[in-house]
N, C-alpha and C positions, 0 to 999 in steps of 0.2 A: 946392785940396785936394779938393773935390769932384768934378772932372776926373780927377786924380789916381786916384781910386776907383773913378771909372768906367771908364780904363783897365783899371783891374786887372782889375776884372768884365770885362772885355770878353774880356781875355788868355785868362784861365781857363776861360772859357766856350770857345774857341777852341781850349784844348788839350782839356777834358775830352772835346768834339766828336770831334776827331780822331782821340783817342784810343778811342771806342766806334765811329769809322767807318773802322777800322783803317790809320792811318794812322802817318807813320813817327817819331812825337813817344812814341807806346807803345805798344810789341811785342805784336801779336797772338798769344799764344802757342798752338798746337794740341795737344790734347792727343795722345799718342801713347801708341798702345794696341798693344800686345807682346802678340803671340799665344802660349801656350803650345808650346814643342815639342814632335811628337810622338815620345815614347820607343820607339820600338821593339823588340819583345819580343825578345829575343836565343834565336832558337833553338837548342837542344842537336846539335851535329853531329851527324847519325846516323853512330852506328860500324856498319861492316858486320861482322856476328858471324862472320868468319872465324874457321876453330878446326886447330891442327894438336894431335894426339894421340901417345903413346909410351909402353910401357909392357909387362911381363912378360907370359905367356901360357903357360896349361896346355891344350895338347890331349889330346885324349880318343878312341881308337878302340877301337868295341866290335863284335865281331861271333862266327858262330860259327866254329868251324877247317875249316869246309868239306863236313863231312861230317854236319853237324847230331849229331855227339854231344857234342861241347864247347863251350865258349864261349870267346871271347879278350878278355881289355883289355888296350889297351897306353897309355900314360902318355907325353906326348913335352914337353917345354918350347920355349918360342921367346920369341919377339917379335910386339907386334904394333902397327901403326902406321896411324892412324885420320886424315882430316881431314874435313871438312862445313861448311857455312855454315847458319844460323839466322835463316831468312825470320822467326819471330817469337817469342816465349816457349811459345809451343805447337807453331810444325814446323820442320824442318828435315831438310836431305839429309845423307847421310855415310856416306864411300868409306871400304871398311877392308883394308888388307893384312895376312893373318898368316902368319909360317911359323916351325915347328918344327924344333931343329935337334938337339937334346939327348937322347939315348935309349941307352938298353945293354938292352931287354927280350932276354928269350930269346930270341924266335922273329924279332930282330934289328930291333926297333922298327917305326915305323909312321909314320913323318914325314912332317907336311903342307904343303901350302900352300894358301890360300884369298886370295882379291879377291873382292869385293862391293862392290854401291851399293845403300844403302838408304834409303826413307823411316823420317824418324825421328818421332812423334807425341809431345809430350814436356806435362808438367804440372809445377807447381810446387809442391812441399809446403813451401816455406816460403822467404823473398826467397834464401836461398844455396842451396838444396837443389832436384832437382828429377827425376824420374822418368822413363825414357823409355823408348821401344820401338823396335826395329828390324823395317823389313821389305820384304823385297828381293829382289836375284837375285843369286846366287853361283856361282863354280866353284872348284872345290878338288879337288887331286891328292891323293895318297899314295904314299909309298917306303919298299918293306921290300927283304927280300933275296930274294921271291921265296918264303917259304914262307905268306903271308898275301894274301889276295886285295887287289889294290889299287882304286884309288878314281880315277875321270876323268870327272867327273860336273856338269853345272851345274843347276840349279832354285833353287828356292823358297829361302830361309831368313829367318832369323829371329832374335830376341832380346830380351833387355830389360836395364835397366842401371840405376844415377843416379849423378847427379852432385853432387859437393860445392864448391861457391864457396870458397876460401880468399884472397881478396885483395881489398881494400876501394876499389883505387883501381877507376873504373868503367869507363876508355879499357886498362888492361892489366887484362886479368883470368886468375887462374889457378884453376882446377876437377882435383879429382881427380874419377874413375870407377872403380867397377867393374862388370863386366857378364858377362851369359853369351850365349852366341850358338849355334845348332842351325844347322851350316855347311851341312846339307842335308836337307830333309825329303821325304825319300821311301824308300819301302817295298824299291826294289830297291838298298839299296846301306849299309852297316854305320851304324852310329848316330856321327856325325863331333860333336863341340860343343869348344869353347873356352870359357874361363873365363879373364878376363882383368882388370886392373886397372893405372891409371898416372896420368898428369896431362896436361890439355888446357893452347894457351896459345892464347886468342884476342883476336885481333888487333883 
């Protein structure tokens, strides 16, 4: 009996051994320690602020009849079709074509065309809205029937405008404008501007 018992002490002492000198009566288990993974912050695709433009146009030719005892205006309509990209919420470039095709004045209208590129300096008055300037280099012709001095002139020009946000998705977005534009500023040659308004879609 007492043999017996003493075995058993013996047994037990033999496994609990082994078992703290990790041996293979019980499982040394390790703990395993899972690192967190790191989430990485999903960057916003930058959209590049391509913009094409389209939209009605009133020109405007004012000058005298040549002789300095009258004055002349004449009123033309067209078209005018804009595009630019937008380096940031404050600049951007932007090429504009206009020309006028529409006219019945008396002295047989005074129809133009104008191309420019300009820096555009722009601010925001509120997250859809948003103000801008034009300022650049331009050339713009004019066609009458010969009774009105014509116009083949490049320099300076200029303008200002804003813009209105109407689309909420933020990858298609679509913006109206209206603006006015001084298609040439200088002393020798009739007072030329456009006044114009339509809708951008950028890309």
């Amino acid at each position: 009996m007492t043999k017996n018992i003493l075995l058993s002490l013996i047994a037990l002492a033999a496994v609990t051994t082994t078992g703290f000198a990790g041996g293979g009566l019980v499982p040394n288990y390790e703990p395993v320690i899972t690192e967190p993974e790191e989430v990485e912050a999903l960057e916003e695709e930058a959209m590049s602020d391509v913009y094409i433009g389209v939209g009605p146009a009133r020109g405007r030719y004012f000058s005298d009849c040549g002789n300095g005892e009258c004055s002349y205006e004449d009123v033309t309509y067209g078209i005018l079709l804009r595009g630019g990209y937008n380096f940031s919420e404050y600049f951007g470039i932007e090429a504009r074509l206009v020309s006028t095709f529409l006219d019945a004045g008396p002295l047989g209208g005074q129809t133009l065309s104008h191309f420019g590129i300009f820096a555009k300096p722009m601010v925001d008055i509120t997250p859809k809205v948003n103000l801008y300037t034009l300022l650049g280099y331009g050339m713009t012709k004019t066609k009458n029937d010969g009774k009105l001095e014509t116009v083949d002139a490049a320099g300076f020009s200029a303008g200002a405008g804003v813009e209105f946000g109407i689309a909420s998705d933020e990858n298609i977005s679509w913006k109206l404008f209206a603006d006015y534009q001084r298609l040439l500023i200088q002393n020798d040659v009739p007072d030329l501007d456009v006044i114009s308004a339509g809708v951008n879609y950028h890309f």
